[in-house]
C-alpha positions as CSV (number, residue, x, y, z in Angstrom):
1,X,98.8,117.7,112.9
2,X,100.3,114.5,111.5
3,X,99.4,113.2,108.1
4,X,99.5,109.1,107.0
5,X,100.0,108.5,103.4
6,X,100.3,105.5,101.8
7,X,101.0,105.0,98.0
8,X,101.5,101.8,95.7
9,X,98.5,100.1,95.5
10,X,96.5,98.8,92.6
11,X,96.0,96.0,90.5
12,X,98.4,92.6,90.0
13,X,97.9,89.7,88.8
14,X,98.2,86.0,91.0
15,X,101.8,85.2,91.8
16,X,102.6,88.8,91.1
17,X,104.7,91.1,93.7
18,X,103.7,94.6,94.9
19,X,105.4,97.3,97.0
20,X,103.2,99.8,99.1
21,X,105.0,102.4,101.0
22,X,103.7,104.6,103.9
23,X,105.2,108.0,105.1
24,X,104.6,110.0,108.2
25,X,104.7,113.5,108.5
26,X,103.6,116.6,110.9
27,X,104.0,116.4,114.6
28,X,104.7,113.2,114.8
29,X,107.7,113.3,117.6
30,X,108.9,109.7,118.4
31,X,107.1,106.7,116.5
32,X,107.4,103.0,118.0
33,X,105.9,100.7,115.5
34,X,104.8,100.7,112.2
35,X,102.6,98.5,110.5
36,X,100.2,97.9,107.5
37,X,96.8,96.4,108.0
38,X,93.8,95.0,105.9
39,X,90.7,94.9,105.4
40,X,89.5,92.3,103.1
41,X,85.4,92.6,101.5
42,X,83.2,91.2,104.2
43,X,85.8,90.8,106.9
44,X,87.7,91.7,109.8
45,X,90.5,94.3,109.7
46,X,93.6,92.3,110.4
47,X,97.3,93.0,110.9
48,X,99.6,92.4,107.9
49,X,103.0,93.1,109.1
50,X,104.4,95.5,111.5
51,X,107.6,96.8,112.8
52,X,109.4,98.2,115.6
53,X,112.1,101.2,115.9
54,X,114.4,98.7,116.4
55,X,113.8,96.6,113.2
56,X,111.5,93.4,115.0
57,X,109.0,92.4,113.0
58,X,104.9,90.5,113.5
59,X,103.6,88.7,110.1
60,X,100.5,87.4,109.7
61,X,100.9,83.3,109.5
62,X,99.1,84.1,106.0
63,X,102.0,86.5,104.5
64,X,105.2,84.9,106.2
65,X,107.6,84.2,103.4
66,X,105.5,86.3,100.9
67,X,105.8,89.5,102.2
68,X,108.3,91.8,104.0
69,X,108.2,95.1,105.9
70,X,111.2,97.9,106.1
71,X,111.4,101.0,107.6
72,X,113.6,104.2,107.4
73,X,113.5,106.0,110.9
74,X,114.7,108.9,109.9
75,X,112.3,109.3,107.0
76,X,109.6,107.9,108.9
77,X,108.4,106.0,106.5
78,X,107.5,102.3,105.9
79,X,107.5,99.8,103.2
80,X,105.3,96.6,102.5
81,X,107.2,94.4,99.7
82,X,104.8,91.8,98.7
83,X,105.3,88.9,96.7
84,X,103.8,85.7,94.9
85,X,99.9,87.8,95.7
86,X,97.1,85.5,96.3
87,X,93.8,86.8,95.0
88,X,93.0,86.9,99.2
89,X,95.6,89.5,99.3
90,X,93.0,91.6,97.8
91,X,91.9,94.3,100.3
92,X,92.2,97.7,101.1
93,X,95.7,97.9,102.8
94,X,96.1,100.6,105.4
95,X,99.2,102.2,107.1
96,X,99.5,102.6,111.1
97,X,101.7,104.5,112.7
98,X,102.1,104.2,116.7
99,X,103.5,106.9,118.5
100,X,105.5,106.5,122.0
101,X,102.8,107.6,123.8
102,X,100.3,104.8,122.8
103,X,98.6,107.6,120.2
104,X,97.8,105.5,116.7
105,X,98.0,107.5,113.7
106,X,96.3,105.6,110.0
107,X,96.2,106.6,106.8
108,X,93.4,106.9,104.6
109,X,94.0,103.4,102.8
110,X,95.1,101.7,99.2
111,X,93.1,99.4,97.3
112,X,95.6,96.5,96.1
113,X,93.1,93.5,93.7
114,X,94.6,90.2,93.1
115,X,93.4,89.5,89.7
116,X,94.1,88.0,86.4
């Protein structure tokens, strides 16, 4: 079994920063990237940010320079710092975690609302 959790979500208002943090636990053996995606009301799911084992990291064009991802191998965890929020950052942000093997493991999901 292998549990996703993420934690850190909630409410902030425009120009405001937020961290979310994700940790994987259970059988999880070897991870190769970890990311956080979104999925805004009325749209797509969409990748946020994600990172490798070896520290490389994918932004969305719409997050580059707001936002930055961090991970701990040997926690497993991961870590979305997000800064000056737009109120289309609002969605519900979920963690992914990608085994070597291909296998994708997610989380259940954090609400984060851009509002003032």
């Amino acid at each position: 079994q292998v549990q996703v959790v993420e934690s850190g979500g909630g409410l902030v208002q425009p120009g405001g920063s937020l961290r979310l943090s994700c940790a994987a636990s259970g059988s999880i053996g070897s991870i190769d990237v970890m990311g956080w995606y979104r999925r805004a009301p009325g749209k797509e799911r969409e990748l946020v940010a994600d990172i490798t084992r070896g520290g490389s990291t994918n932004y969305a064009d719409s997050v580059k320079g707001r936002f930055t991802i961090s991970r701990d191998n040997a926690k497993n965890t991961v870590s979305l710092q997000m800064e000056r929020m737009e109120s289309e950052d609002t969605a519900v942000y979920s963690c992914n975690v990608r085994h070597i093997s291909g296998i994708k493991y997610w989380g259940t999901g954090t609400l984060v609302t851009v509002s003032s």
